[in-house]
N, C-alpha and C positions, 0 to 999 in steps of 0.2 A: 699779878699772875702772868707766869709766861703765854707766849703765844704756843700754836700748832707747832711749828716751825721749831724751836729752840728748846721746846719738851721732847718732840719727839727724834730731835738729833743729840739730846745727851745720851754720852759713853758711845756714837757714833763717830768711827772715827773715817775722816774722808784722806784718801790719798788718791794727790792730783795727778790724771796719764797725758798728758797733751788734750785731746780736745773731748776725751772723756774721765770720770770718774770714777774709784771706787772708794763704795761704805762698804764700812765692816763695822761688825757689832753682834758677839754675844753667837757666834756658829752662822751668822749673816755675812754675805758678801753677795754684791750687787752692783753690776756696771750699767753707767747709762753716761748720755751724754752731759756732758756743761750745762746746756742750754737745759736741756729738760730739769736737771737740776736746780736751775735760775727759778725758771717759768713755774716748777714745785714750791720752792722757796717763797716766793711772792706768794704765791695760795696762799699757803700754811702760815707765813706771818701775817695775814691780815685774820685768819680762823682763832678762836679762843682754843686755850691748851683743856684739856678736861681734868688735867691734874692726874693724870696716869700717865707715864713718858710712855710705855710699852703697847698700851692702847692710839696715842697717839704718833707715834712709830708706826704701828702698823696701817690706820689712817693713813697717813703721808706716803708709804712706801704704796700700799695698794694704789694710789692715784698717781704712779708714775707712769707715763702710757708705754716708753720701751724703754725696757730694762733686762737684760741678764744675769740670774741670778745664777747661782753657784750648784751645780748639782748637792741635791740632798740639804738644802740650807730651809727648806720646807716655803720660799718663796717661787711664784712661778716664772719665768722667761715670759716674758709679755711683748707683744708690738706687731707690726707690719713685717715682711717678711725683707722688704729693703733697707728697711730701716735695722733690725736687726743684723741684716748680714752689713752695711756700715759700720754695726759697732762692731763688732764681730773681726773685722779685717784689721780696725784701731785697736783691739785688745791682742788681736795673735800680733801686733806691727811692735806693739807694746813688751812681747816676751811673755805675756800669758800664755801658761797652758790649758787650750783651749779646752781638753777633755775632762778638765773640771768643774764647766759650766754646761747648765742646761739649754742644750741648743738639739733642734728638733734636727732631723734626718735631711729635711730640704736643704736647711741653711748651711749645715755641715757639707755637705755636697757640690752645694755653692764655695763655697770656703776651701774645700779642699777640692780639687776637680780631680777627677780621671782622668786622664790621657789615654791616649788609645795606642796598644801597643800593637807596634808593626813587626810583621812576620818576617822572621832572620830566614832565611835559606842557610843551610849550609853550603859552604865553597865549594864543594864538588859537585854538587847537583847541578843541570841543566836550568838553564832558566829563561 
C-alpha cells in the first residue's frame, strides 16, 4: 500500500520556481516553499495512504502551514503574514501574476507599496 505522500501527490503535478513550488492538479494550484514541501513530504511518507488519493490530497494539502493558493481553486491562502508576503515577492520575482492568487489586502499592500505622490506646482505659479 502506498504512503500519504505518494497517494496523495498522484496526477499532482510539481513545477519547480527557485526556491519555491508550484502543484497543480485538477482546478488546484498552490505555491509554497521547498522546505515546507520537504518537511510535508516526510509527514505524509511516514502516515499510511487510506486508499482514496483525493482524500489524502486534501489531508496533505490541509497540513501545509503557508501556502498560496490560487484564487477560486476552493483551497485557502494560509500562514503568517511574513511568511506569506516572502513567498509572495518569490512568485511576482518569478513572473507570476499575482492577482490570480488569494492573497488578503495587507500582504498585497505590502507587495505592491504606494508612493506618495508629490504636488507638481505649475511653472508659473509663485512658490
Amino acid at each position: 500500500m502506498d504512503n500519504l505522500y505518494k497517494s496523495a501527490m498522484k496526477g499532482v503535478e510539481i513545477v519547480r520556481k527557485g526556491e519555491f513550488v508550484e502543484l497543480r492538479v485538477k482546478g488546484i494550484s498552490l505555491c509554497l516553499s521547498n522546505t515546507e514541501l520537504f518537511r510535508r513530504q516526510q509527514w505524509a511518507s511516514a502516515k499510511p495512504s487510506t486508499g482514496n488519493p483525493a482524500g489524502d490530497r486534501q489531508r496533505l494539502f490541509t497540513a501545509f502551514e503557508t501556502v498560496i493558493a490560487q484564487a477560486g481553486s476552493g483551497v485557502n491562502t494560509r500562514g503568517n503574514e511574513k511568511a506569506l508576503l516572502d513567498l509572495a515577492k518569490q512568485m511576482k520575482q518569478s513572473g507570476l501574476p499575482m492577482e490570480q492568487w488569494g492573497l488578503d489586502k495587507t500582504v498585497l499592500d505590502k507587495l505592491y507599496p504606494v508612493r506618495p505622490v508629490e504636488a507638481v506646482r505649475p511653472a508659473d505659479s509663485p512658490g
